[in-house]
C-alpha positions, 0 to 999 in steps of 0.5 A: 391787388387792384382794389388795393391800387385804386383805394391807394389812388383814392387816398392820395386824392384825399391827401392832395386836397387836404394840403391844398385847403386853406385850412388847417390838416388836423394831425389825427386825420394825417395818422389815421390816413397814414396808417390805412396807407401803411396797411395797404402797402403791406398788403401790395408788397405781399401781393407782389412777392406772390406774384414773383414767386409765381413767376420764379415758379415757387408756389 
């Protein structure tokens, strides 16, 4: 789950600096982005109904 946080944390950056350039964001980068994004969240979202169930106590 860390991994996830800090790869997360790492495309936001990318992101941040693309829409601050002076150039043009190609629409294939913003997909190809997006879907790594996308992936990352279901594997958070997982990892958090995991952790809930652990708590809850069903394993």
């Amino acid at each position: 789950m860390e991994n996830d946080t800090t790869d997360l944390r790492r495309w936001a950056s990318v992101l941040n600096r693309m829409g601050c350039s002076g150039d043009p964001i190609d629409p294939e980068d913003v997909f190809v982005i997006s879907k790594v994004l996308s992936k990352i969240g279901e594997r958070l979202d997982t990892n958090r109904r995991e952790a809930f169930d652990m708590v809850r106590g069903k394993n």
